[in-house]
TIRONU-327992 format. One record per residue (C-alpha): x, y, z; residue in one letter; residue number from 1. Coordinates in steps of 0.05 Angstrom, whole numbers, m for minus. Layout:
<pts>
<xx->X	yy->Y	zz->Z	aa->A	i->NUM>
...
</pts>
This chain:
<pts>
<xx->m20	yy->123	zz->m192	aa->X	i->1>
<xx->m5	yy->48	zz->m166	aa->X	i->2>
<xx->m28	yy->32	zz->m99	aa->X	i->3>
<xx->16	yy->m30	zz->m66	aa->X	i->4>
<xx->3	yy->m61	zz->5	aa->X	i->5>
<xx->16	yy->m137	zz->41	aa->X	i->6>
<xx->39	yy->m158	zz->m29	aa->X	i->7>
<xx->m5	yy->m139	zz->m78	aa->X	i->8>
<xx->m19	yy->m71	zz->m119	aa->X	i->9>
<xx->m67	yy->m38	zz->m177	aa->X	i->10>
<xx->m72	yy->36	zz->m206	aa->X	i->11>
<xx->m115	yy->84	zz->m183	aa->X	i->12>
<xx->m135	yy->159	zz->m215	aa->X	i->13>
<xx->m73	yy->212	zz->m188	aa->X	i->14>
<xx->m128	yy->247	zz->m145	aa->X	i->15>
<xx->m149	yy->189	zz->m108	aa->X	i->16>
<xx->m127	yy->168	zz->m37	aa->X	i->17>
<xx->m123	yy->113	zz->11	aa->X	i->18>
<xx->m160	yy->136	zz->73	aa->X	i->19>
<xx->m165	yy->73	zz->119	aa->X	i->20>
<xx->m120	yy->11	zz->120	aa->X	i->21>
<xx->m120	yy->m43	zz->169	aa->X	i->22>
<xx->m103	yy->m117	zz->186	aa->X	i->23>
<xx->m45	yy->m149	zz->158	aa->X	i->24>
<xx->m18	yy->m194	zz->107	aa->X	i->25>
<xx->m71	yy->m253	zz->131	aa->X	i->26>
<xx->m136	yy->m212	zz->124	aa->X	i->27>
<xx->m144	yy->m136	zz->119	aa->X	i->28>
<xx->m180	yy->m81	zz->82	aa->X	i->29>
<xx->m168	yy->m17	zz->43	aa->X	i->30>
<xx->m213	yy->46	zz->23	aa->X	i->31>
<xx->m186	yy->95	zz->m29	aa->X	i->32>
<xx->m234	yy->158	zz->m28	aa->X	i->33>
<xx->m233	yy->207	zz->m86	aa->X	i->34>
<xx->m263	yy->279	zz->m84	aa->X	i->35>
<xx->m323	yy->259	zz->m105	aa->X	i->36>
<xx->m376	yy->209	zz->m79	aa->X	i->37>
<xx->m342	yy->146	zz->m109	aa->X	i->38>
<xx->m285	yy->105	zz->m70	aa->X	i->39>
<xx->m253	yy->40	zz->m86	aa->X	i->40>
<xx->m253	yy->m16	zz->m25	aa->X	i->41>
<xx->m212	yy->m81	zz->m25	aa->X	i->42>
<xx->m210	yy->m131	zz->27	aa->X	i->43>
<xx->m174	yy->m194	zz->35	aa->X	i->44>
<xx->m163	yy->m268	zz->72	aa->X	i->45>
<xx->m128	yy->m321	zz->81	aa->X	i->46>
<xx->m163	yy->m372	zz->40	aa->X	i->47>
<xx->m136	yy->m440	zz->23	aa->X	i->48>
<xx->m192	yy->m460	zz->m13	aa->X	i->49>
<xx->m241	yy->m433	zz->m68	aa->X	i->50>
<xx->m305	yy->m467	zz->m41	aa->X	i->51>
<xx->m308	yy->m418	zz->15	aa->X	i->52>
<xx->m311	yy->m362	zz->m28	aa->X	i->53>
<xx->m388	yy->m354	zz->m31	aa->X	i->54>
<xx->m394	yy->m356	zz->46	aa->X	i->55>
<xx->m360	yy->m302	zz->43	aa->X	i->56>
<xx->m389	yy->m264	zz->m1	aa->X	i->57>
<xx->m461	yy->m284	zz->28	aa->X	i->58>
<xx->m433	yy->m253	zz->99	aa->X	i->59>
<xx->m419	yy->m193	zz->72	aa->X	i->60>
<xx->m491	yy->m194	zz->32	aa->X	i->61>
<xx->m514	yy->m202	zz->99	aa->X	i->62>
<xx->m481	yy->m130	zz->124	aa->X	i->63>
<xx->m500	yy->m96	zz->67	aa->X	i->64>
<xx->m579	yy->m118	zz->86	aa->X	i->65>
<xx->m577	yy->m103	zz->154	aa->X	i->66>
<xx->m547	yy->m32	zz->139	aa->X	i->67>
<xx->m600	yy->m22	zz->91	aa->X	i->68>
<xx->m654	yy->m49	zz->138	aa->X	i->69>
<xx->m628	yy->8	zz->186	aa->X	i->70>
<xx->m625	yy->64	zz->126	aa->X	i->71>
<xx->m703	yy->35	zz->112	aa->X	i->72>
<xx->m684	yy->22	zz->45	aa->X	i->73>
<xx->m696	yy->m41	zz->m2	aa->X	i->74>
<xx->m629	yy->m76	zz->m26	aa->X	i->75>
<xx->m629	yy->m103	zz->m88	aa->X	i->76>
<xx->m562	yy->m157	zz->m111	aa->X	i->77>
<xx->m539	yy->m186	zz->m169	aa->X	i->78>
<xx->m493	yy->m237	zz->m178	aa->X	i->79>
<xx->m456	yy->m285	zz->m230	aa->X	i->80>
<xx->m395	yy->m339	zz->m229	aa->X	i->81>
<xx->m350	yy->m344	zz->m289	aa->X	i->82>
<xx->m285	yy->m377	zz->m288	aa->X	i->83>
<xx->m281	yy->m388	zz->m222	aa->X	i->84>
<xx->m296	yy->m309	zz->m203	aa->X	i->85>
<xx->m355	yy->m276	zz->m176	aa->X	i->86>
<xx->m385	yy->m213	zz->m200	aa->X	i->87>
<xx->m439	yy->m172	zz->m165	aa->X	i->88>
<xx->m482	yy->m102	zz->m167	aa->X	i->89>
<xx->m528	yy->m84	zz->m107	aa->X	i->90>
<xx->m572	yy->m32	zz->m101	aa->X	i->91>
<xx->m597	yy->m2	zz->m35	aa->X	i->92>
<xx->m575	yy->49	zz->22	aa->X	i->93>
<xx->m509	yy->43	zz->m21	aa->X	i->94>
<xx->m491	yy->25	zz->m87	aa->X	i->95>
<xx->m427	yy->m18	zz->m102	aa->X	i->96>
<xx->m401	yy->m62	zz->m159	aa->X	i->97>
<xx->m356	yy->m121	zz->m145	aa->X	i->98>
<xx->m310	yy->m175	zz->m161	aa->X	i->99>
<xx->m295	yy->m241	zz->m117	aa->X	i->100>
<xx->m233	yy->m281	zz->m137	aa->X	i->101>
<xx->m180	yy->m323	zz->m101	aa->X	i->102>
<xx->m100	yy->m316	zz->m117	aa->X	i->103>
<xx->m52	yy->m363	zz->m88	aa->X	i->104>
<xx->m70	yy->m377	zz->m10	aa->X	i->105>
<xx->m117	yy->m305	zz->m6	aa->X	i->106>
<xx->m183	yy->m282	zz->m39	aa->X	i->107>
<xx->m191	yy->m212	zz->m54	aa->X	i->108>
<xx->m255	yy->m171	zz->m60	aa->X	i->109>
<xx->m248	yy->m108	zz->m106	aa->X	i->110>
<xx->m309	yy->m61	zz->m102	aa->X	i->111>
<xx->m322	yy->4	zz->m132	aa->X	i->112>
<xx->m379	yy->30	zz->m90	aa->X	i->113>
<xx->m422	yy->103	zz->m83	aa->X	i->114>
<xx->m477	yy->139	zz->m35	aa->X	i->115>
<xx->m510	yy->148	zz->m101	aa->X	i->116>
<xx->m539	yy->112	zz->m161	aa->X	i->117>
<xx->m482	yy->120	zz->m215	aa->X	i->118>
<xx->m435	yy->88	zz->m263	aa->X	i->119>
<xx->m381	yy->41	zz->m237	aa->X	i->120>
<xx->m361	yy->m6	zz->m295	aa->X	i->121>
<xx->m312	yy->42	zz->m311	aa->X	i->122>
<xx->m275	yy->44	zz->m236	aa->X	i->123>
<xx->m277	yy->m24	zz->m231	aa->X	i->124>
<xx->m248	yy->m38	zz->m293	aa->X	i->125>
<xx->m190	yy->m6	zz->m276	aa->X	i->126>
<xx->m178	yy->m36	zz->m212	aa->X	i->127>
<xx->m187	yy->m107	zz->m239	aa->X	i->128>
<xx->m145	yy->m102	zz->m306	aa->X	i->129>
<xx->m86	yy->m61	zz->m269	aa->X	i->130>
<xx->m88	yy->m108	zz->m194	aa->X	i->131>
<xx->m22	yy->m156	zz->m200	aa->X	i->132>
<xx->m15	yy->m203	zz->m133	aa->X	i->133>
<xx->66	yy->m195	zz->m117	aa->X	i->134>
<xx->116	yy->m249	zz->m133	aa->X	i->135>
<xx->184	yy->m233	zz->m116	aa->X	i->136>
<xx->186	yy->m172	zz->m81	aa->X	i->137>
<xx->124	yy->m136	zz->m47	aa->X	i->138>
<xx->107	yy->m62	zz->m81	aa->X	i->139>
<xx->95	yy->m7	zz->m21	aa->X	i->140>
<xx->61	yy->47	zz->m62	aa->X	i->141>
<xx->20	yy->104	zz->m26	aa->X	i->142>
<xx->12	yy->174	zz->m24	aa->X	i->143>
<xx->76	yy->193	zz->m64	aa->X	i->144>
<xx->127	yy->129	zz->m33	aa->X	i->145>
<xx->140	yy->72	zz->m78	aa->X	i->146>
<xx->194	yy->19	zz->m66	aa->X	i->147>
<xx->191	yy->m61	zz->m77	aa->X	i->148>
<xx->228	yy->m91	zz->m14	aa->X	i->149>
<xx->235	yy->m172	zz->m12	aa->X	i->150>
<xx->179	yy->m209	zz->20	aa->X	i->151>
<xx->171	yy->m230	zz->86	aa->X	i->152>
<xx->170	yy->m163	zz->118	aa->X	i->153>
<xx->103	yy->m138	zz->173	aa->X	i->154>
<xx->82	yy->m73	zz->185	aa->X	i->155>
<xx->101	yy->m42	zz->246	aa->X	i->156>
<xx->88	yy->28	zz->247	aa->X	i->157>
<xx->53	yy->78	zz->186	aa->X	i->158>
<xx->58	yy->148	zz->184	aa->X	i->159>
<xx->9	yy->185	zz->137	aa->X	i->160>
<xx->24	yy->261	zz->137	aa->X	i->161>
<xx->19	yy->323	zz->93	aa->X	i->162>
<xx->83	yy->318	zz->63	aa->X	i->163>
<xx->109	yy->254	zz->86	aa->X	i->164>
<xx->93	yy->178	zz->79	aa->X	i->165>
<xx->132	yy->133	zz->131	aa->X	i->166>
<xx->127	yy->53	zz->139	aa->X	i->167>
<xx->169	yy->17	zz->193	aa->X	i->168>
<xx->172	yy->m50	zz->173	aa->X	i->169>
<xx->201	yy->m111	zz->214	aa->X	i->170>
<xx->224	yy->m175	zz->192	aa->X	i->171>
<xx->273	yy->m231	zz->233	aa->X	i->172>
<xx->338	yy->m199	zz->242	aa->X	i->173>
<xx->319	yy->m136	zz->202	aa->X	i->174>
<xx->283	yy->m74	zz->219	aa->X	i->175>
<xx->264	yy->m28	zz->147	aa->X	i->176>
<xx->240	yy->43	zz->146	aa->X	i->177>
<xx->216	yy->74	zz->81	aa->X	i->178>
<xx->195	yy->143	zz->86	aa->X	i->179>
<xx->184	yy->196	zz->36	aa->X	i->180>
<xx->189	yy->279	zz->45	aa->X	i->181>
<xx->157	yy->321	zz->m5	aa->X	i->182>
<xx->168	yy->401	zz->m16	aa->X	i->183>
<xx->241	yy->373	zz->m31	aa->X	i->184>
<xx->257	yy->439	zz->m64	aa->X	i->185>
<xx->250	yy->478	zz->m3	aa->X	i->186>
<xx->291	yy->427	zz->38	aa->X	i->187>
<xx->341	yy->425	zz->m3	aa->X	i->188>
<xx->347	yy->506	zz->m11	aa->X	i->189>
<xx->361	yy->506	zz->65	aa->X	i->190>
<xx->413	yy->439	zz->73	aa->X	i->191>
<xx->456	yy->406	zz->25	aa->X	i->192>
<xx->437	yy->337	zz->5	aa->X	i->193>
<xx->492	yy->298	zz->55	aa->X	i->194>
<xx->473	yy->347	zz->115	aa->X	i->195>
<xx->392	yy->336	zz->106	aa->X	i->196>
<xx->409	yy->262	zz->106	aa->X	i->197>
<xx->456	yy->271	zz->165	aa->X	i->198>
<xx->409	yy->306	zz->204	aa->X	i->199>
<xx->343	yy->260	zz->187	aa->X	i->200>
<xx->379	yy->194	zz->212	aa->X	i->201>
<xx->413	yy->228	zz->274	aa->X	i->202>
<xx->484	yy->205	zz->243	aa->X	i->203>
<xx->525	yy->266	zz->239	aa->X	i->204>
<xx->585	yy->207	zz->232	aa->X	i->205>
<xx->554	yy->164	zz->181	aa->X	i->206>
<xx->606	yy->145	zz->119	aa->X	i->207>
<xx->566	yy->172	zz->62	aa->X	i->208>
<xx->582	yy->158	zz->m12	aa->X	i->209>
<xx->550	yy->197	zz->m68	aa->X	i->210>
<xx->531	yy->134	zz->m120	aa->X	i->211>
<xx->488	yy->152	zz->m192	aa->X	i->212>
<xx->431	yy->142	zz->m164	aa->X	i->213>
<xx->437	yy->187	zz->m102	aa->X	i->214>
<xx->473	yy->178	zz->m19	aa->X	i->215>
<xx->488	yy->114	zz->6	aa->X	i->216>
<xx->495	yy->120	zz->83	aa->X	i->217>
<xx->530	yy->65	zz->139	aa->X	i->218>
<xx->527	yy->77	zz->214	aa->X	i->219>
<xx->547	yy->36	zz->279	aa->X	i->220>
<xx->525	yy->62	zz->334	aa->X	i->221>
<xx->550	yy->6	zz->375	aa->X	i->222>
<xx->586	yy->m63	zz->366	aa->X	i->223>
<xx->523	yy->m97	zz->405	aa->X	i->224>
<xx->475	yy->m56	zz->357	aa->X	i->225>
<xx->470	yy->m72	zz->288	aa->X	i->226>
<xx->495	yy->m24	zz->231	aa->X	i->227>
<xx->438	yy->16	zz->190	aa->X	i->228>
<xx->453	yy->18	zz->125	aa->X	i->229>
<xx->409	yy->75	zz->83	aa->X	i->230>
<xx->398	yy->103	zz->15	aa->X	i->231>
<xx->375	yy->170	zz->1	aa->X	i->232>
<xx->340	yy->185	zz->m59	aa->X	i->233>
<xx->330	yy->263	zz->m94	aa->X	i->234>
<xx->268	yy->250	zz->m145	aa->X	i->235>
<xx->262	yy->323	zz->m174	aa->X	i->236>
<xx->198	yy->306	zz->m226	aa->X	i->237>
<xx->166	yy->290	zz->m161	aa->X	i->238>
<xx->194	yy->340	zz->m113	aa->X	i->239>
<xx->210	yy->289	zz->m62	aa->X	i->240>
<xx->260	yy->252	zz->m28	aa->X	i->241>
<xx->262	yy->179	zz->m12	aa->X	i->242>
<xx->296	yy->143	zz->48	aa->X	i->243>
<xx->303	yy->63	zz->59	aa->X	i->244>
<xx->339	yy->50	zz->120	aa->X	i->245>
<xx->356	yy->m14	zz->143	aa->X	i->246>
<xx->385	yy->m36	zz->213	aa->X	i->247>
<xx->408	yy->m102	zz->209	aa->X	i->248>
<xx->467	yy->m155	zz->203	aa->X	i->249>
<xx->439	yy->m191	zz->142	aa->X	i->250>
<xx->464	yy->m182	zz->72	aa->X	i->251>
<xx->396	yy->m194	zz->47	aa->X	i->252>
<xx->368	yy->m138	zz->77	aa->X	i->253>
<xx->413	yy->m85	zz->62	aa->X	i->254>
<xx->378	yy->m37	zz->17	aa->X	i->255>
<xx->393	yy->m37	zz->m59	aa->X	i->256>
<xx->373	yy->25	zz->m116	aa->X	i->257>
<xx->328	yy->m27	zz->m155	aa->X	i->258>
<xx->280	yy->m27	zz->m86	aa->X	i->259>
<xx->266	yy->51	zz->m105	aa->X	i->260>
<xx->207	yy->33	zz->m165	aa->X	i->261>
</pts>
């Protein structure tokens, strides 16, 4: 399952899940749990420059000793530099496995960590060979959503619920919402496609036009408002639906099918 946030992404096992994520595109940090005592952590910062790199690194250090000082336990780290990244193991309170790089104006720190003494090549592995920094477009991909929406959009609002996944995003002159519903078979049982769309954006009014791909929806509310614009998306191998709406006067920002991933 890929993972995407603030413009970059990497796979993760199907039963694993993000369970904290904050900051922003500048500097920020994610922790994806799994059911058992393993988790995967990445953080990230605005960093023009590769010398700062191990300052970094030796502030976190730094945390990790002073959490072990207060677990009374001995921490034990191992570092080495090749091609410009850093790789690391400590050994203490916690046990994690790391690696240090820098990618365009940000470095990232992937880290499989543990409560226990156990293997973590193999987690790390993945996250390194699979993590892809975003060029074009910026891949949203969590908890059953996935779309790829042109850069230059913040996040506003998230919404992490049993059974739905909703980002409001904001950008100049555009406001984007992409939110996903599972249990789609047991929507749909109750409300045709066009009515559950209807309903869900509050646009009983909306011109709606059934495309290959799914509902294309286009709304004024007002002349001094701008129109919203929205697909709707049936994806039946997932049992979900997928909405991008858009609200905004700008051709650019108008969702299109090849955002849906």
């Amino acid at each position: 399952m890929t993972f995407g946030w603030e413009g970059f992404s990497f796979e993760h096992p199907e039963d694993w899940a993000p369970v904290s994520l904050t900051g922003g595109r500048d500097q920020g940090y994610v922790r994806i749990a799994s059911p058992h005592r393993v988790f995967l952590q990445v953080r990230w910062r605005k960093m023009r420059s590769r010398a700062n790199l191990e300052g970094w690194l030796d502030a976190y250090f730094e945390r990790l000793r002073r959490d072990a000082r207060k677990a009374r336990a001995d921490l034990k780290i191992e570092r080495e530099t090749e091609d410009g990244q850093i790789s690391y193991l400590y050994r203490g309170a916690t046990f994690g496995r790391g690696r240090l790089f820098h990618s365009g104006n940000r470095a990232f720190v992937l880290e499989a960590a543990s409560s226990r003494s156990e293997s973590l090549q193999s987690h790390l592995r993945r996250t390194v060979d699979t993590f892809a920094v975003d060029a074009d477009a910026d891949r949203w991909a969590l908890l059953g959503l996935d779309v790829s929406l042109p850069s230059g959009l913040m996040v506003e609002r998230k919404e992490l619920l049993t059974g739905r996944t909703r980002l409001q995003l904001r950008a100049k002159g555009a406001q984007v919402e992409a939110d996903r519903w599972g249990f789609a078979d047991q929507l749909l049982r109750r409300h045709s496609l066009v009515d559950w769309s209807q309903n869900l954006l509050n646009a009983p009014k909306a011109e709606v036009s059934e495309e290959t791909c799914g509902l294309r929806l286009t709304y004024r509310r007002s002349p001094l408002l701008p129109p919203f614009h929205a697909l709707v998306q049936h994806q039946p191998d997932r049992n979900q639906l997928t909405v991008l709406v858009s609200r905004t006067r700008t051709a650019k920002w108008r969702p299109e099918w090849d955002w849906l991933t």
